[in-house]
C-alpha positions in Angstrom: 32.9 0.8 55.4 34.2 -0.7 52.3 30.5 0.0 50.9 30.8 3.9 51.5 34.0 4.0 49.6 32.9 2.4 46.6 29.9 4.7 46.6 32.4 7.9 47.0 34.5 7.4 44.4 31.6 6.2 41.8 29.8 9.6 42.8 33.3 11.3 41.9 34.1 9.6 38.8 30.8 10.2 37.6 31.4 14.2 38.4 34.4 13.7 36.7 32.7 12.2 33.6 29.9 14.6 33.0 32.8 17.9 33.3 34.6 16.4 30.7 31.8 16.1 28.4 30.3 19.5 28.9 34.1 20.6 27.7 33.3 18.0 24.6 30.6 20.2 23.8 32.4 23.5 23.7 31.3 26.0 21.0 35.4 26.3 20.4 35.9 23.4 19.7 38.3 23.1 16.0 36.9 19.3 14.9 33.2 19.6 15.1 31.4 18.7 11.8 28.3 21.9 12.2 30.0 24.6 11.4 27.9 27.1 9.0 28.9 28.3 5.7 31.6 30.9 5.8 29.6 34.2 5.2 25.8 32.6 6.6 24.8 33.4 10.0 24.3 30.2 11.6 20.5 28.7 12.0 20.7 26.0 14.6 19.3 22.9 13.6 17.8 24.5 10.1 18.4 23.3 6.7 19.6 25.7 4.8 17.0 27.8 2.7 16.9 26.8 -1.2 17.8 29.0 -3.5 17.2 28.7 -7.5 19.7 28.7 -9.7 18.3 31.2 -12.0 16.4 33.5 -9.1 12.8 33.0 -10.5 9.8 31.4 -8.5 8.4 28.9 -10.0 5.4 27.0 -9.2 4.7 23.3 -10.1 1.6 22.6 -12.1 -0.2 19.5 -11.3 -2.0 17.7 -14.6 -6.0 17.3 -14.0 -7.2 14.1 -14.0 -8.3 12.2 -17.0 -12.5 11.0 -16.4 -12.4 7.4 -16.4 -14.0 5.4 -19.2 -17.3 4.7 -19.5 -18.6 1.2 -18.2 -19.0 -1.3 -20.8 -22.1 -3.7 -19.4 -21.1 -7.3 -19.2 -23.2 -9.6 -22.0 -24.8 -12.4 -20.2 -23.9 -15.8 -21.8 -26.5 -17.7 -23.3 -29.0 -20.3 -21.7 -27.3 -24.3 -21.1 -29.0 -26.9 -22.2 -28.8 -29.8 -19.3 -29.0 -33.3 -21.7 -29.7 -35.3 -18.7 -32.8 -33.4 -17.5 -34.0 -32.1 -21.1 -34.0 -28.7 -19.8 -32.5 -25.4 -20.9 -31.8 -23.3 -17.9 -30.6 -19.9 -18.3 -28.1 -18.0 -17.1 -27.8 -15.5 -14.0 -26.6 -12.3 -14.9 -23.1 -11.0 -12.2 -21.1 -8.8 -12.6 -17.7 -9.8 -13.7 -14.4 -8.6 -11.8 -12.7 -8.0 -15.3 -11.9 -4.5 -16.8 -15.3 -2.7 -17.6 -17.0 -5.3 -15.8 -16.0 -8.3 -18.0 -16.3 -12.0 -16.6 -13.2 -13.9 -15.8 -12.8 -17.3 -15.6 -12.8 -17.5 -11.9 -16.5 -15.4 -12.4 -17.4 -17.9 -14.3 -16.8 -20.7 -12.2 -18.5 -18.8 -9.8 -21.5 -18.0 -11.2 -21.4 -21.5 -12.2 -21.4 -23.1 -8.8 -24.0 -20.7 -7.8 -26.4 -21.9 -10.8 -25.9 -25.1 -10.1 -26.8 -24.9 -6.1 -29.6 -22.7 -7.2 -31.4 -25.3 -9.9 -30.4 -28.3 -7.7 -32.6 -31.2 -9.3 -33.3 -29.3 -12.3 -29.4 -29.3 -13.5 -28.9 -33.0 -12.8 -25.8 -33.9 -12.0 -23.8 -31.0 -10.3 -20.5 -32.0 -11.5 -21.1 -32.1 -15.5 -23.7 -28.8 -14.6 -20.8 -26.7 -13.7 -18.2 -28.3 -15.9 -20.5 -27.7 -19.5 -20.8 -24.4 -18.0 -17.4 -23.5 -17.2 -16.4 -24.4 -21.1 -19.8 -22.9 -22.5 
């Protein structure tokens, strides 16, 4: 019994709850913050539309872009001459990472590593291969 009362009066305070708001969102009501302009026809839920200050239309102009420079080819360093082997290997030609394709110094310890694998026996030691390299 108890159970059907509890459920009565939360079915009537809830009826009670959604009146009161519907009178919350009267169309009278003095302290709302959405009133329109005085003189503007209201737009619901519009932004007003803008208006220049001087009454002219005028249109923005969007630069062109500039072409882009040409590509300066990267210069491939000269050969390395190995001491311990005699030999004078040359270099492999990649292209570098740096502005108009200029080698940086992580390219270069790059290509490097990847002459140095690819000689194997004929760049002796691995080690002081890549390291005359690197400060070639």
């Amino acid at each position: 019994m108890a159970h059907k009362i509890y459920s009565i009066v939360l079915v009537a305070l809830s009826a009670i709850a959604a009146s009161a708001q519907a009178c919350a969102q009267s169309r009278d009501d003095p302290y709302t913050i959405m009133r329109p302009e005085p003189g503007e026809k209201p737009e619901p839920w519009l932004a007003p539309k803008y208006k220049s200050p001087r009454g002219t239309r005028e249109h923005v102009v969007h630069p062109r872009a500039a072409a882009p420079p040409p590509q300066v080819r990267a210069q491939t360093p000269p050969s390395i001459y190995v001491p311990e082997t005699g030999r004078v290997l040359p270099n492999m030609a990649m292209p570098g990472a740096g502005p108009g394709g200029a080698e940086t110094g992580q390219d270069r310890a790059l290509r490097c590593a990847h002459q140095a694998g690819a000689y194997g026996a004929a760049a002796g030691d691995r080690n002081s291969y890549i390291g005359s390299c690197i400060n070639q």
